[in-house]
PDB file of N, CA, C and O in Angstrom:
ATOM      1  N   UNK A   1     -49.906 -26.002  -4.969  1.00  0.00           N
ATOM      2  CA  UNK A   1     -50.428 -25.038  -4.015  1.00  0.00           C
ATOM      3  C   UNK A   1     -49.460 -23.877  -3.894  1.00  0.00           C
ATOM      4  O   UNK A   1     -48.260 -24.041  -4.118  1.00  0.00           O
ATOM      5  N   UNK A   2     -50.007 -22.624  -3.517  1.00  0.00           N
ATOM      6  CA  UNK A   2     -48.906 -21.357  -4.084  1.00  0.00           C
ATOM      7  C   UNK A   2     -48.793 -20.942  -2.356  1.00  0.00           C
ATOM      8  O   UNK A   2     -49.722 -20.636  -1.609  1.00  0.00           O
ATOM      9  N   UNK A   3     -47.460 -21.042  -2.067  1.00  0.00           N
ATOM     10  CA  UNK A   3     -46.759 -20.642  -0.779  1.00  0.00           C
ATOM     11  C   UNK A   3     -46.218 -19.468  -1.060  1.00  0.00           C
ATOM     12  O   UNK A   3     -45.579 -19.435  -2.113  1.00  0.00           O
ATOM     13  N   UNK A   4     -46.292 -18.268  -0.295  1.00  0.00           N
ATOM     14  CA  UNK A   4     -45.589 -17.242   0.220  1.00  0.00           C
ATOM     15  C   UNK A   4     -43.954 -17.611   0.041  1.00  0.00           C
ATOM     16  O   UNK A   4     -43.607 -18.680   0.544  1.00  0.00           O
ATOM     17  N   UNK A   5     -42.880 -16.771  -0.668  1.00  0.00           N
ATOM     18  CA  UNK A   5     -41.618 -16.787  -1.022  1.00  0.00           C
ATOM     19  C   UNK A   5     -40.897 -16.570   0.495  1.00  0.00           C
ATOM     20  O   UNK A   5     -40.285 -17.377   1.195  1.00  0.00           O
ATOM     21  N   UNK A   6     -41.175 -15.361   0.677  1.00  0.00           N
ATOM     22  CA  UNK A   6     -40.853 -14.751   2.349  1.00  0.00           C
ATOM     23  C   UNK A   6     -42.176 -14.968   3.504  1.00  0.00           C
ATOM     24  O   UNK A   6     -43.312 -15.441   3.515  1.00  0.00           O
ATOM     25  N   UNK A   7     -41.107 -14.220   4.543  1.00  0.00           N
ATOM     26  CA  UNK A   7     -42.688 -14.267   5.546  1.00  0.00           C
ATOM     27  C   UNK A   7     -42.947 -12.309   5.236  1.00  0.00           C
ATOM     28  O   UNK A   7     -42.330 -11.325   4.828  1.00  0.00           O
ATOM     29  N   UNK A   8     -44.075 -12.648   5.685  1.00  0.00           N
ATOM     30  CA  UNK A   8     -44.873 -11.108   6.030  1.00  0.00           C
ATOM     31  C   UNK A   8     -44.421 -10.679   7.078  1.00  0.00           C
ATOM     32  O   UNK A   8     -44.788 -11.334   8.054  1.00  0.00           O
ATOM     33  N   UNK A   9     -43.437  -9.415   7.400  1.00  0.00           N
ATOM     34  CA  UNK A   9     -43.186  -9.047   8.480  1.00  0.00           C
ATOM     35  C   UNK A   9     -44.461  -8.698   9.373  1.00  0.00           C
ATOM     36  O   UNK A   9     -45.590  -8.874   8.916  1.00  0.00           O
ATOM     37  N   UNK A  10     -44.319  -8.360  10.244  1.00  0.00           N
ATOM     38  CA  UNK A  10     -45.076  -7.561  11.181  1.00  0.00           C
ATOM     39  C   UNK A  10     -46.129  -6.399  11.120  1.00  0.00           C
ATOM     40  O   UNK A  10     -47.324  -6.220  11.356  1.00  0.00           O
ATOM     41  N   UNK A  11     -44.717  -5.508  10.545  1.00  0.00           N
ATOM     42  CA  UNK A  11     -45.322  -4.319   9.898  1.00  0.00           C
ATOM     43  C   UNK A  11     -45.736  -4.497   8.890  1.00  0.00           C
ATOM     44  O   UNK A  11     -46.541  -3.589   8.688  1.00  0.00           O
ATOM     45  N   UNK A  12     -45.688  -5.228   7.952  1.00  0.00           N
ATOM     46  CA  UNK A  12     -46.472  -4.805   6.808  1.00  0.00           C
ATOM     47  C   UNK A  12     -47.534  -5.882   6.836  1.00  0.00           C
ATOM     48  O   UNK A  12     -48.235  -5.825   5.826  1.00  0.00           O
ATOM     49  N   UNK A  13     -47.774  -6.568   7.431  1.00  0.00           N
ATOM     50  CA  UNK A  13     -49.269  -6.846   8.122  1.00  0.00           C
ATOM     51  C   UNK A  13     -50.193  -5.788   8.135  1.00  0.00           C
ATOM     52  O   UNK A  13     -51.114  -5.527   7.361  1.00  0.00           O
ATOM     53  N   UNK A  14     -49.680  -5.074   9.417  1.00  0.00           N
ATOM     54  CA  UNK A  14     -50.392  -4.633  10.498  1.00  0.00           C
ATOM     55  C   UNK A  14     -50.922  -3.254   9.159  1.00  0.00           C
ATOM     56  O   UNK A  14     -52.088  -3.008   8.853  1.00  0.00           O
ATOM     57  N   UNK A  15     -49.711  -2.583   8.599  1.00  0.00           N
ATOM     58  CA  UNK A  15     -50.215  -1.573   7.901  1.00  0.00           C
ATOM     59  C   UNK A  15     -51.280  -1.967   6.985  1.00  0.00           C
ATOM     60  O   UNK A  15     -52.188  -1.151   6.829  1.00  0.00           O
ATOM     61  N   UNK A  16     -51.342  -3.277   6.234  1.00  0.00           N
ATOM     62  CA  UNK A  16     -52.522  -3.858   5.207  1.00  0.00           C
ATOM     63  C   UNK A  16     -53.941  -3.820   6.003  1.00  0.00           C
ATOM     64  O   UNK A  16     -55.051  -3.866   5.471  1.00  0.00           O
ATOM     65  N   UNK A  17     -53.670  -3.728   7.354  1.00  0.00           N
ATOM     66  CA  UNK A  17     -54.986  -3.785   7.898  1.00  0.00           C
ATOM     67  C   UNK A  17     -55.160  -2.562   8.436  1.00  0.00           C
ATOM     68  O   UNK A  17     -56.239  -2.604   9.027  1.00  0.00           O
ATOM     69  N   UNK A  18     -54.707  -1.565   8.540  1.00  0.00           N
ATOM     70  CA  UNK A  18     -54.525  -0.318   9.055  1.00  0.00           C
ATOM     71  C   UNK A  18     -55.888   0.920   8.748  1.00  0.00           C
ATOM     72  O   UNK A  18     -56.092   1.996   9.311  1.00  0.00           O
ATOM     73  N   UNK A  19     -56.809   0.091   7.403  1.00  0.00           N
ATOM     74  CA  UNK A  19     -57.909   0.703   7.209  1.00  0.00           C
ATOM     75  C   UNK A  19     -59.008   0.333   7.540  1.00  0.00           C
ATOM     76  O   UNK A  19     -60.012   1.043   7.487  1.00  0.00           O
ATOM     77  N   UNK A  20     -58.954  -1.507   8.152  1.00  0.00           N
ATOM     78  CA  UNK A  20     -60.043  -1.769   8.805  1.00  0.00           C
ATOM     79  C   UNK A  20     -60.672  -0.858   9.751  1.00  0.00           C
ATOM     80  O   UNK A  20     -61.881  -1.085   9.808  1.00  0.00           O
ATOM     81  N   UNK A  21     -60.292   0.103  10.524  1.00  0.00           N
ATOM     82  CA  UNK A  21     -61.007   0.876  11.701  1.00  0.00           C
ATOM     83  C   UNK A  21     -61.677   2.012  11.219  1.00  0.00           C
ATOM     84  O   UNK A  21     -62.550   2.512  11.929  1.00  0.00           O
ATOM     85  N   UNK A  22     -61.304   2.693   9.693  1.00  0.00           N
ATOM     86  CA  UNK A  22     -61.576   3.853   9.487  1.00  0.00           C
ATOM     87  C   UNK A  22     -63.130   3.681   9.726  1.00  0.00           C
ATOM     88  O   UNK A  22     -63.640   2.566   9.838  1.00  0.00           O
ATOM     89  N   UNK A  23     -63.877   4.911   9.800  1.00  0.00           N
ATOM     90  CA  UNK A  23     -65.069   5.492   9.996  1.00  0.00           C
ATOM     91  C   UNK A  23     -65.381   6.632   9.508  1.00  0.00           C
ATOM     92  O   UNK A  23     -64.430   7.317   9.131  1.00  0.00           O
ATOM     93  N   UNK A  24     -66.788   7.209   9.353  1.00  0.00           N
ATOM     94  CA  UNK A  24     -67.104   7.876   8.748  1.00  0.00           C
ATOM     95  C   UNK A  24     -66.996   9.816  10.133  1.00  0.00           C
ATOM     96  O   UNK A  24     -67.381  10.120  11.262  1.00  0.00           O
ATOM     97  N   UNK A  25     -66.246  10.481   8.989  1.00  0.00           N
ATOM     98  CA  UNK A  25     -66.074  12.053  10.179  1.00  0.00           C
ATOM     99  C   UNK A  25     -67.247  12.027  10.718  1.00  0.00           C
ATOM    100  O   UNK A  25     -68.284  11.504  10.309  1.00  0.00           O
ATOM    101  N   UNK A  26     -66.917  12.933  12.157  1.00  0.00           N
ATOM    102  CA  UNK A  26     -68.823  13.113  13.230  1.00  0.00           C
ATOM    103  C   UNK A  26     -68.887  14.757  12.839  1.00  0.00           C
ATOM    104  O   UNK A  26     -68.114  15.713  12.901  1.00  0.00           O
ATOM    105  N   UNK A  27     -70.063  14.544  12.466  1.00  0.00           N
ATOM    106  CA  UNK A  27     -70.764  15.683  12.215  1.00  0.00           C
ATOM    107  C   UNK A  27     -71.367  16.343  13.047  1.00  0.00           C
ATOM    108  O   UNK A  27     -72.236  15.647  13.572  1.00  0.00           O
ATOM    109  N   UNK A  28     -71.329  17.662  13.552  1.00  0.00           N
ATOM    110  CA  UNK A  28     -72.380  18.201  14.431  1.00  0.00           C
ATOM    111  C   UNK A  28     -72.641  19.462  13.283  1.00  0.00           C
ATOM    112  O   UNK A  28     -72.140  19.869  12.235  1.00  0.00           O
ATOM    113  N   UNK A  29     -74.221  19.923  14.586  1.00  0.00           N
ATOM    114  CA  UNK A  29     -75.167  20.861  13.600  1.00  0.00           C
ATOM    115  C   UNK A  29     -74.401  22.649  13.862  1.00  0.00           C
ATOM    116  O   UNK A  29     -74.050  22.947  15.004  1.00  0.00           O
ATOM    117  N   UNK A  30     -74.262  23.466  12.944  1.00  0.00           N
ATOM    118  CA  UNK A  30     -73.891  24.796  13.282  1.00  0.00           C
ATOM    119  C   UNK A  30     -75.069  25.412  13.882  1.00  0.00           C
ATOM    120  O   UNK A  30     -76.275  25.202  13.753  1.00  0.00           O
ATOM    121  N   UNK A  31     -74.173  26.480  14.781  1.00  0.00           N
ATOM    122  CA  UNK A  31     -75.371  26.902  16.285  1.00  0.00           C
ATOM    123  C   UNK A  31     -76.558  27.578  15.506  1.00  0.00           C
ATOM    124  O   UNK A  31     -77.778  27.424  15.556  1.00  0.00           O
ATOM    125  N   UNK A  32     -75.628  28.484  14.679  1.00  0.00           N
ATOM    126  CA  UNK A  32     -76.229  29.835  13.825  1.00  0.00           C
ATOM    127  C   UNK A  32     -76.854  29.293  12.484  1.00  0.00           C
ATOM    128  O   UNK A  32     -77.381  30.162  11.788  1.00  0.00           O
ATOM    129  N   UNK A  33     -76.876  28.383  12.146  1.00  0.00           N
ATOM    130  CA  UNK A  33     -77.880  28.478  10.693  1.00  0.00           C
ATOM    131  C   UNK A  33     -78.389  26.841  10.898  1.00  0.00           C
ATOM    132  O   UNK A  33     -79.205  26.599  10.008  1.00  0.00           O
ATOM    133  N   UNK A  34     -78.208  25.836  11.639  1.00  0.00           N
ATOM    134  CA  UNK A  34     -78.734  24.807  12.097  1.00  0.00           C
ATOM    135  C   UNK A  34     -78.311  23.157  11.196  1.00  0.00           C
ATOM    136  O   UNK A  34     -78.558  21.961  11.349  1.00  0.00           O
ATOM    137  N   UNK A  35     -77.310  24.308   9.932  1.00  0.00           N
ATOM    138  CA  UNK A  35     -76.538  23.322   8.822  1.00  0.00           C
ATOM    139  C   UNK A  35     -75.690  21.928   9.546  1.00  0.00           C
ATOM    140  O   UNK A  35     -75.364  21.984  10.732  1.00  0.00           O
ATOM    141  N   UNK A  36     -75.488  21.119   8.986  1.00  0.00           N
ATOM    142  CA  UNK A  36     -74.370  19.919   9.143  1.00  0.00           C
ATOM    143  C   UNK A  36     -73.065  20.539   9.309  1.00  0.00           C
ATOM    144  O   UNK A  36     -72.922  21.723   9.006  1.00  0.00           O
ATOM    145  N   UNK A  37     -72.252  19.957   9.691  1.00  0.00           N
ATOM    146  CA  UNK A  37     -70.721  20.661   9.692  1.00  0.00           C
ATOM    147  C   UNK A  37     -69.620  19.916  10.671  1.00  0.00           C
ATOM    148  O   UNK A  37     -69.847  19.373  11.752  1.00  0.00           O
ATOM    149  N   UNK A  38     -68.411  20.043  10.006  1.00  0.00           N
ATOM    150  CA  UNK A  38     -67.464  18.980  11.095  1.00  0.00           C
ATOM    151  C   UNK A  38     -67.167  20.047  12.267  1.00  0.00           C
ATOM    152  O   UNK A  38     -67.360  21.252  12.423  1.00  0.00           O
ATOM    153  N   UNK A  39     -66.614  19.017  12.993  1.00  0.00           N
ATOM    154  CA  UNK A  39     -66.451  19.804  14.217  1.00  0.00           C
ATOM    155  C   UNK A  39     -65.046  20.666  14.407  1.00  0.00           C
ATOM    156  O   UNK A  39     -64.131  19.845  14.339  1.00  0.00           O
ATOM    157  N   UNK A  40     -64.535  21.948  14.611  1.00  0.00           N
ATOM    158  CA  UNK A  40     -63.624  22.704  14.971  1.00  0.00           C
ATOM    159  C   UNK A  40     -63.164  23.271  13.682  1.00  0.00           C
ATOM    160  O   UNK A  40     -61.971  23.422  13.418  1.00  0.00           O
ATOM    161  N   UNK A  41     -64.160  23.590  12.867  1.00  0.00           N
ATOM    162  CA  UNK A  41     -64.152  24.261  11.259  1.00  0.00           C
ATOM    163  C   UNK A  41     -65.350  25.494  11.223  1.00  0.00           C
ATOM    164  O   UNK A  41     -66.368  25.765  11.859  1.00  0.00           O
ATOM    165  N   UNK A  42     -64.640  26.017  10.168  1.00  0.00           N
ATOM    166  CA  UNK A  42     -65.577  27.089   9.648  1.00  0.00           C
ATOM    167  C   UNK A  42     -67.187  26.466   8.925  1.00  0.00           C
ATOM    168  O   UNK A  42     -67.289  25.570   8.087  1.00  0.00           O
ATOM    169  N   UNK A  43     -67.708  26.835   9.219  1.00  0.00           N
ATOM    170  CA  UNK A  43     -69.613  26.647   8.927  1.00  0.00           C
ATOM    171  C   UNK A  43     -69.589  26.661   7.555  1.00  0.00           C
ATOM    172  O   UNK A  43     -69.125  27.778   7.327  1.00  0.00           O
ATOM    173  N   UNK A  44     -69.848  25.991   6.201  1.00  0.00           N
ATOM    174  CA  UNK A  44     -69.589  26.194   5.216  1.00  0.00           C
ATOM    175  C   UNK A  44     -70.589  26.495   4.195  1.00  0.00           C
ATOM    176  O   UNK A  44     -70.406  26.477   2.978  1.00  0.00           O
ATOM    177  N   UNK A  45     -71.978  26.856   5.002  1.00  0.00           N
ATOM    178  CA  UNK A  45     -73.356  27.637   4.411  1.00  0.00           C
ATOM    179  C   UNK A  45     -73.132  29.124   5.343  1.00  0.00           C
ATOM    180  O   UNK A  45     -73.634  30.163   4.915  1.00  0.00           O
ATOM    181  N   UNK A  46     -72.802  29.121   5.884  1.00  0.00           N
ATOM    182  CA  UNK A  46     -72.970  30.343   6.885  1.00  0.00           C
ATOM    183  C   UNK A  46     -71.482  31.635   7.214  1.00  0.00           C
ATOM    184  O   UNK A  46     -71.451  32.784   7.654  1.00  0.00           O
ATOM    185  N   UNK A  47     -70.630  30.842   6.811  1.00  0.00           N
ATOM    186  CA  UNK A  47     -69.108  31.210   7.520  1.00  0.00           C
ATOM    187  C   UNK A  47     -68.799  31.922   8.841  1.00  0.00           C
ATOM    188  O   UNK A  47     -68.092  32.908   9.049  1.00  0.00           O
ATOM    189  N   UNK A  48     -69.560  31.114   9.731  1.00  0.00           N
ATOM    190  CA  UNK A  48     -68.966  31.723  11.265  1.00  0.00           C
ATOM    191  C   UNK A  48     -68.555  30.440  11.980  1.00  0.00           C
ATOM    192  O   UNK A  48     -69.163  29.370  11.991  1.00  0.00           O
ATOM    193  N   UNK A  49     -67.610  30.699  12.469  1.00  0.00           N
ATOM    194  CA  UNK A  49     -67.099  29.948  13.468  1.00  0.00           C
ATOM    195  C   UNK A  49     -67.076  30.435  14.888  1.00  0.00           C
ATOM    196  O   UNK A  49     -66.788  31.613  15.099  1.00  0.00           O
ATOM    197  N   UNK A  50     -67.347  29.649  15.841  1.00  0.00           N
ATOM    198  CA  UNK A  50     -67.479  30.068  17.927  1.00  0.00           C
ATOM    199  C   UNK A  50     -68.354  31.316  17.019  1.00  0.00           C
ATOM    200  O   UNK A  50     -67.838  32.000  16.135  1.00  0.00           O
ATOM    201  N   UNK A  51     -69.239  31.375  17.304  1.00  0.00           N
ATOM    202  CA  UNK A  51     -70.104  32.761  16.937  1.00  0.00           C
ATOM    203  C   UNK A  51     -69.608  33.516  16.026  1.00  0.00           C
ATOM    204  O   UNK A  51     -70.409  33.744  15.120  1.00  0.00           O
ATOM    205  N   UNK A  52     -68.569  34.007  15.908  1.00  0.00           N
ATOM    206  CA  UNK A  52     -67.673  35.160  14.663  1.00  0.00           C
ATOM    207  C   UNK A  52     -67.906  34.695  13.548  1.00  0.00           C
ATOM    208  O   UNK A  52     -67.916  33.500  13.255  1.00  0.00           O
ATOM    209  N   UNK A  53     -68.142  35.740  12.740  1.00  0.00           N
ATOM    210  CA  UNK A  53     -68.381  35.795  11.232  1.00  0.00           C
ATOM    211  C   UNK A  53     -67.278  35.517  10.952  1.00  0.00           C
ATOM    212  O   UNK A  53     -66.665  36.158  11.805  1.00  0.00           O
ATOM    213  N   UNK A  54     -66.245  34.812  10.128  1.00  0.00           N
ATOM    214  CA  UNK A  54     -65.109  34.789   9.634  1.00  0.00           C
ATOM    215  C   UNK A  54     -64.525  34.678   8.147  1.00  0.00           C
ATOM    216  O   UNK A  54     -64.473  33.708   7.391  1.00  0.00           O
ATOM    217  N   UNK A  55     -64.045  36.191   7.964  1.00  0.00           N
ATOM    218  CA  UNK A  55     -63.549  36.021   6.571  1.00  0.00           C
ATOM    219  C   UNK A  55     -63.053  34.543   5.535  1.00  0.00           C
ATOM    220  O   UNK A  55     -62.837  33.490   6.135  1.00  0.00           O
ATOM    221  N   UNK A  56     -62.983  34.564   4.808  1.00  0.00           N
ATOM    222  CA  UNK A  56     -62.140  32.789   3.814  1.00  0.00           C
ATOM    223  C   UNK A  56     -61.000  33.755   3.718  1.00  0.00           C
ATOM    224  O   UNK A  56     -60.939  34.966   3.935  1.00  0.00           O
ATOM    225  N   UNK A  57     -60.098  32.858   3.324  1.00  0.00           N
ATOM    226  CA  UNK A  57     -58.408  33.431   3.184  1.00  0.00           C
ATOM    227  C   UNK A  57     -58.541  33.990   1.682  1.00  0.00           C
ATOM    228  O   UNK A  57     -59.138  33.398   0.783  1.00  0.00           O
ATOM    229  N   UNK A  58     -57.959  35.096   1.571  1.00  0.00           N
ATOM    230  CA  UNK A  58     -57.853  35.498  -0.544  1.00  0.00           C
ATOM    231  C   UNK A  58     -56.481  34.808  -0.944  1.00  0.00           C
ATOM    232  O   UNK A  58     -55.533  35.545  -0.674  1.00  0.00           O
ATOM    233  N   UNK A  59     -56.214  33.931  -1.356  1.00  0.00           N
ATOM    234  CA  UNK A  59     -55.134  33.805  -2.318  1.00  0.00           C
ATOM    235  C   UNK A  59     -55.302  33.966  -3.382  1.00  0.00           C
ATOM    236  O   UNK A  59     -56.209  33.546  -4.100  1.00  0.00           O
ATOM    237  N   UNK A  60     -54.024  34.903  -3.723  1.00  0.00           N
ATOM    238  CA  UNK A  60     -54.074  35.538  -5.369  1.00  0.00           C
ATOM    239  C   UNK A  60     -53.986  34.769  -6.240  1.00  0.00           C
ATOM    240  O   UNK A  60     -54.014  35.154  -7.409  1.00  0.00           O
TER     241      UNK A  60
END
């Protein structure tokens, strides 16, 4: 029968299970075009955010 050499600390328990809780991001609808979209981001069919049209960043 195959026994564990050491013990399992604590922490590295707890971190192996550390993905049991994940979930899927909450989505709400944008005001202005009625699209899907996460919440406290730019609209990504529409590009406005809080009402404002908002430029994308240019990197060269």
């Amino acid at each position: 029968m195959a026994v564990p050499k050491r013990k399992t600390s604590k922490s590295r328990r707890d971190k192996r299970r550390a993905t049991h809780g994940l979930e899927a991001p909450r989505v709400n609808t944008c005001p202005q075009c009625g699209s899907p979209k996460r919440a406290h981001r730019i609209c990504p069919t529409c590009g406005t955010y809080k009402g404002r049209e908002v430029e994308p960043l240019r990197i060269p």
